[in-house]
N, C-alpha and C positions, 0 to 999 in steps of 0.2 A: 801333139796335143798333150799338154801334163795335167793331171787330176790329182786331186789331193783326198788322202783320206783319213779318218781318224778311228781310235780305237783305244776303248777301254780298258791300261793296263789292270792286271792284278798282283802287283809283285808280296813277297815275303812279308814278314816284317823285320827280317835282316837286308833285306834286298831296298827296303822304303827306307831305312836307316842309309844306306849305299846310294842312291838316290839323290837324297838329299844332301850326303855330303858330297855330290858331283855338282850339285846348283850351291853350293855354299863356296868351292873353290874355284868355280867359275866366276861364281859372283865378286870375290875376292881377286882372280884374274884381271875382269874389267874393270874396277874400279883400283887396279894397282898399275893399270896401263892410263886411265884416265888422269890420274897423278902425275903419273910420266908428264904426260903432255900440256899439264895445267907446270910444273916447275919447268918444263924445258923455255917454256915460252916465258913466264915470268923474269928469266935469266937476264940479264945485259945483253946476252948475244939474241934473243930472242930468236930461239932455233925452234924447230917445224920438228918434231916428230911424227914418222909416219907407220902406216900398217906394215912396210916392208921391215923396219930396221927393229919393231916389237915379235915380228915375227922371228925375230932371226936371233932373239935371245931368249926364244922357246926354251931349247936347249938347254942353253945354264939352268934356266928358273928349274925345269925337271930335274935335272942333276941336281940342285941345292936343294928340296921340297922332294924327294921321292912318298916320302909318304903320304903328301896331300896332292901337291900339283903333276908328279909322275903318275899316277894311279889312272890319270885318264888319258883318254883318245889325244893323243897330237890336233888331230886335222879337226875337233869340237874347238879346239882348244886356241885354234887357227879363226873357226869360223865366230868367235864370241869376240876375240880381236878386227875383224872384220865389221861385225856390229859397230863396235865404237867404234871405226873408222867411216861408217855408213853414218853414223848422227854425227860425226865432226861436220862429213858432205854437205848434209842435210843441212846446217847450222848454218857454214858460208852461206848453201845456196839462198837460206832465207833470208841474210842479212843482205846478198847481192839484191833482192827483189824490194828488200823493205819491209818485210815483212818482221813478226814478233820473234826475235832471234835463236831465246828459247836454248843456252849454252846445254852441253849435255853434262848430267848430273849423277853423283854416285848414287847408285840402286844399295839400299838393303837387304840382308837376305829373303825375310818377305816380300817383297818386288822382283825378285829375280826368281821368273817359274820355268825359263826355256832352258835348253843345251841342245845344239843344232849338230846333223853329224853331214856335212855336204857332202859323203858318196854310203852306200849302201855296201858293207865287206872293211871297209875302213874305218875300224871302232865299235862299229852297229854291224848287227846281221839279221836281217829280217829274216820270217821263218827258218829260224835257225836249226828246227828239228824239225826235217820234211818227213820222218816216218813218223812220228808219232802225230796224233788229232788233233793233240793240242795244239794250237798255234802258240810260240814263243819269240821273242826278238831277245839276240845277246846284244848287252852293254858293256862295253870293257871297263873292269872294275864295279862290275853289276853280276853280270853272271846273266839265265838265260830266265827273262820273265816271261812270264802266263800274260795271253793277251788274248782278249774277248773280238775274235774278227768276227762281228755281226754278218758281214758281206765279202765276197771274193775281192781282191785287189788284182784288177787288170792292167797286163803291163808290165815294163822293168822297171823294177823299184830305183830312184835316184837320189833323194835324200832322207833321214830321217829327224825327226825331232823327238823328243820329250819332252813334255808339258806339263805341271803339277796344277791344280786348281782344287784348291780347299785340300782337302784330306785325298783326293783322287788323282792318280797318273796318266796321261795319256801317250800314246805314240803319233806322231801326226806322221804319214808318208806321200810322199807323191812320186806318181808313176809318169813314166812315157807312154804315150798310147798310139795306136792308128787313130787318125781323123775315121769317127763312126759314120758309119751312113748316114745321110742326111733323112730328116721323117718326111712322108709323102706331103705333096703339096697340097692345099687344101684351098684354093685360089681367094682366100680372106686377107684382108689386111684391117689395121687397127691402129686410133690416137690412145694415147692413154695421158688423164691429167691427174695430176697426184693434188692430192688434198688431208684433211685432220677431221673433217669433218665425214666425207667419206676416206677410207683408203686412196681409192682410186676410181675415175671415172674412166668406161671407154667412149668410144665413137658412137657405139652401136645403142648408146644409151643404158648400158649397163653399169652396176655400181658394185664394188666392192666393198664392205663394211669396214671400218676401220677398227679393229679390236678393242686399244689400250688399254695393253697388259700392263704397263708400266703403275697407270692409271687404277687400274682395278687390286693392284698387290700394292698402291702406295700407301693404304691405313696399316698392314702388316708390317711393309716394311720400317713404318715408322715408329711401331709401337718395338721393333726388334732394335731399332736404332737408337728408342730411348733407354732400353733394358741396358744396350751395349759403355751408352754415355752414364750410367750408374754402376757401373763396376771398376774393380779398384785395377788398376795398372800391373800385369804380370801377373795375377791371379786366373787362376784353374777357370772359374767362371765367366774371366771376358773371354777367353780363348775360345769359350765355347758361344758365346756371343756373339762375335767376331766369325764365327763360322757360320752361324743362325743366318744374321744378316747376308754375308757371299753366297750363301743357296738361297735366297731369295733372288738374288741379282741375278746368278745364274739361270733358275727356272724363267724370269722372265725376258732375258735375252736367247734363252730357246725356246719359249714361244714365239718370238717375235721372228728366229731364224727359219721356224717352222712354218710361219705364218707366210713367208716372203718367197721361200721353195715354194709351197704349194701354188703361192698366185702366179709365179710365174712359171710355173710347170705348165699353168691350165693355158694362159697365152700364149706361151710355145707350141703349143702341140692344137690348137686351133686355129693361130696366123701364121701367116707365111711373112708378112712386115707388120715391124710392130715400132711407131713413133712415138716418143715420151720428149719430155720438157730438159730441157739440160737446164738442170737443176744446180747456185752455186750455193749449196746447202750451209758452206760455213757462212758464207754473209751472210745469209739470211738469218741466221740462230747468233749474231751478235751482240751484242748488250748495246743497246743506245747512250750515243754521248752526252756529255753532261751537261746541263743548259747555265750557266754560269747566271746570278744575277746582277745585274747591270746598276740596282740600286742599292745593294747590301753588299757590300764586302767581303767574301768567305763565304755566300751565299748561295742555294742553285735552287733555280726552279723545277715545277714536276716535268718531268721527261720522257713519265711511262714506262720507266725501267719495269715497275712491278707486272704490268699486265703484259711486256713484252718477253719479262722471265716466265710468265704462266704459255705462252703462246711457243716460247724457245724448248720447253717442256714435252707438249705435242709435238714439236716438230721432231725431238730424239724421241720419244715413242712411239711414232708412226714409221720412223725405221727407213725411210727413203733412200737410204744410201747405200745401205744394204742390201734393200730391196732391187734396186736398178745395176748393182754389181752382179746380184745373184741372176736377175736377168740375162745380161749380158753375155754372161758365161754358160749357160743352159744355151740360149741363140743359137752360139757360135756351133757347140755340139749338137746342133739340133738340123744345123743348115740355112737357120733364119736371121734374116737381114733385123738391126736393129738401130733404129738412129735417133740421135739426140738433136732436139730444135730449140733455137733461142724461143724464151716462155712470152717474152713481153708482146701484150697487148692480147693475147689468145682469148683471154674469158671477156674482151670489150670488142672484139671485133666481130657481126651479126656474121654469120655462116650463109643466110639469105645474099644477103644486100651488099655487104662487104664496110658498111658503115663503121667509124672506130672513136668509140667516146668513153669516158670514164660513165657517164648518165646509162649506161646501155645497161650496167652491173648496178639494178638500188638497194640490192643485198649481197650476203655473200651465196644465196642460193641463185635467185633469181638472175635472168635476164632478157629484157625486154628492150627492143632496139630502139631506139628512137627517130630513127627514119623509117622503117615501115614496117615495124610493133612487130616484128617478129618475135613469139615467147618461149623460152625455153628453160631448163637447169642450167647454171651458170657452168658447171663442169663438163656439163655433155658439150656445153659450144667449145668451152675451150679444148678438148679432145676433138671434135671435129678439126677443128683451125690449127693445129698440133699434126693429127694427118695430113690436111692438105699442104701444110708448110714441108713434111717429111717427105711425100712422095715428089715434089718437086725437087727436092732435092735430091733424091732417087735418080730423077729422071735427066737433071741435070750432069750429076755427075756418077753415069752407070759403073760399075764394078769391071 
């Protein structure tokens, strides 16, 4: 089992300086490899550059560049060429599907916040000074920084990362672990239906509020967003602007991660199976297509794009994707079963009667059957109907 963990560097302010010039020739790395492969292919011969033949001219590049591209770890330096070989994949694979191609594109040094070290001794050394209290991880061409481990790290360390966000550093590591004991059984099981209006509903008739943090810091963030669109280009003042705004962003995507741990701690550790909606979140948060008019030329009719932007809005601050990831992976370490169910029909089909009509749902609260008036919260049925759909499937196809 691998866990991942994270951890507030503290480095120098020669050490931040060293840092940043490791994401600055990285950065310069990938987008000098990206060039590669955007002229090879432009060529008459239209030749294929790949991750082996960029790797294999590591070498020279360090021998020419000692003082910027030698200074770092080889096997980072491996793994950032690896990246752009990982969204070239990604790119085929989209265009194989049909989907929005999406070419990959050069990062600035502002966009470029990782350097990844894929083994733990090679470049990085986690707790690199076991007698002293401090905890410290060395960076080659860093030296050994001060690191805030809030919590033990269990396990053998396998990769490391560095990560900048705003003015602060992180280390992200993940471990190898034993599979943990599973938690005691507790012979409960659970539907869960996700929603905007609640959080989430379960079976059991229970509701979870739905925060919207996004929603409640969006007057702030806007009024930091107008401060930032009135300041002058390269000046002292947007940068700190520019920062105002990302700690806004920040605090409310850690509430939102904090929000999504805690709800799914508490259903871990109360069911034993727990069924949710397989949710395809990107379609659903689409932008609706354009209704062209039929009588005006260069024309379009209303098509709801705006109350469909206000609804696509909720749908990213309610955080559903997250939230059923972070599920997932709590389950697995947990020993609990978790499964995903096709959503359609759940909040129209009576949990009674079995009746299935668009009439059953005449709000988005309510639902009242129309075969034999059965009344309920339209979320709680479809959490019912969500379970019964999950455990058949349990049953059909046992582990």
């Amino acid at each position: 089992m691998i866990c991942a963990y994270q951890f507030l560097m503290r480095p120098t302010s020669g050490q931040q300086g060293a840092l940043a010039e490791m994401l600055r020739d990285h950065c310069s790395l990938y987008n000098g490899a990206l060039q590669e492969r955007r002229d090879a292919y432009r060529h008459a011969s239209k030749t294929t550059v790949r991750y082996g033949q960029q790797s294999a001219q590591l070498k020279d590049i360090r021998a020419f560049d000692p003082e910027r591209q030698g200074r770092w770890s080889f096997s980072s330096q491996q793994a950032t060429l690896r990246r752009l070989d990982k969204a070239f994949a990604a790119f085929f694979r989209r265009i194989k599907t049909g989907d929005k191609p999406g070419y990959p594109r050069f990062r600035s040094g502002k966009r470029f916040d990782t350097v990844d070290f894929p083994k733990d001794g090679d470049g990085c050394r986690w707790d690199s000074t076991p007698h002293d209290p401090v905890t410290r991880v060395r960076l080659q061409g860093v030296g050994h920084v001060k690191v805030h481990q809030h919590r033990p790290v269990v396990g053998k360390v396998k990769t490391v990362s560095v990560k900048r966000e705003g003015r602060r550093w992180y280390i992200i590591l993940t471990a190898e672990q034993a599979q943990p004991e599973p938690l005691p059984k507790t012979g409960s099981v659970v539907g869960v239906d996700m929603g905007i209006a609640n959080f989430l509903a379960d079976s059991n008739g229970e509701f979870v509020t739905n925060p919207r943090h996004g929603k409640k810091a969006a007057a702030k963030l806007e009024a930091a967003q107008q401060a930032l669109s009135r300041c002058k280009r390269g000046s002292k003042r947007r940068r700190k602007a520019v920062e105002t705004v990302a700690k806004l962003h920040r605090k409310v995507r850690r509430q939102r991660l904090d929000h999504a741990h805690k709800t799914a701690l508490g259903l871990v550790r109360e069911h034993d199976f727990i069924a949710h909606e397989d949710l395809k979140i990107r379609n659903m948060s689409k932008a609706p297509a354009p209704k062209p008019d039929p009588d005006q030329a260069g024309a379009f009719l209303p098509n709801g794009a705006s109350a469909k932007a206000g609804l696509n809005r909720s749908i990213a601050d309610a955080g559903w994707g997250v939230f059923l990831a972070i599920l997932a992976a709590k389950a697995e370490g947990a020993g609990r079963e978790v499964i995903a169910v096709d959503p359609r029909n759940t909040s129209r089909t009576c949990p009674e009667c079995g009746h299935v009509s668009a009439e059953n749902r005449p709000t988005q609260e309510k639902f009242h059957c129309q075969a034999c008036g059965h009344n309920a919260h339209a979320d709680t049925v479809g959490a019912i109907n969500v379970l019964r759909t999950g455990l058949v499937r349990r049953d059909t196809n046992p582990a």
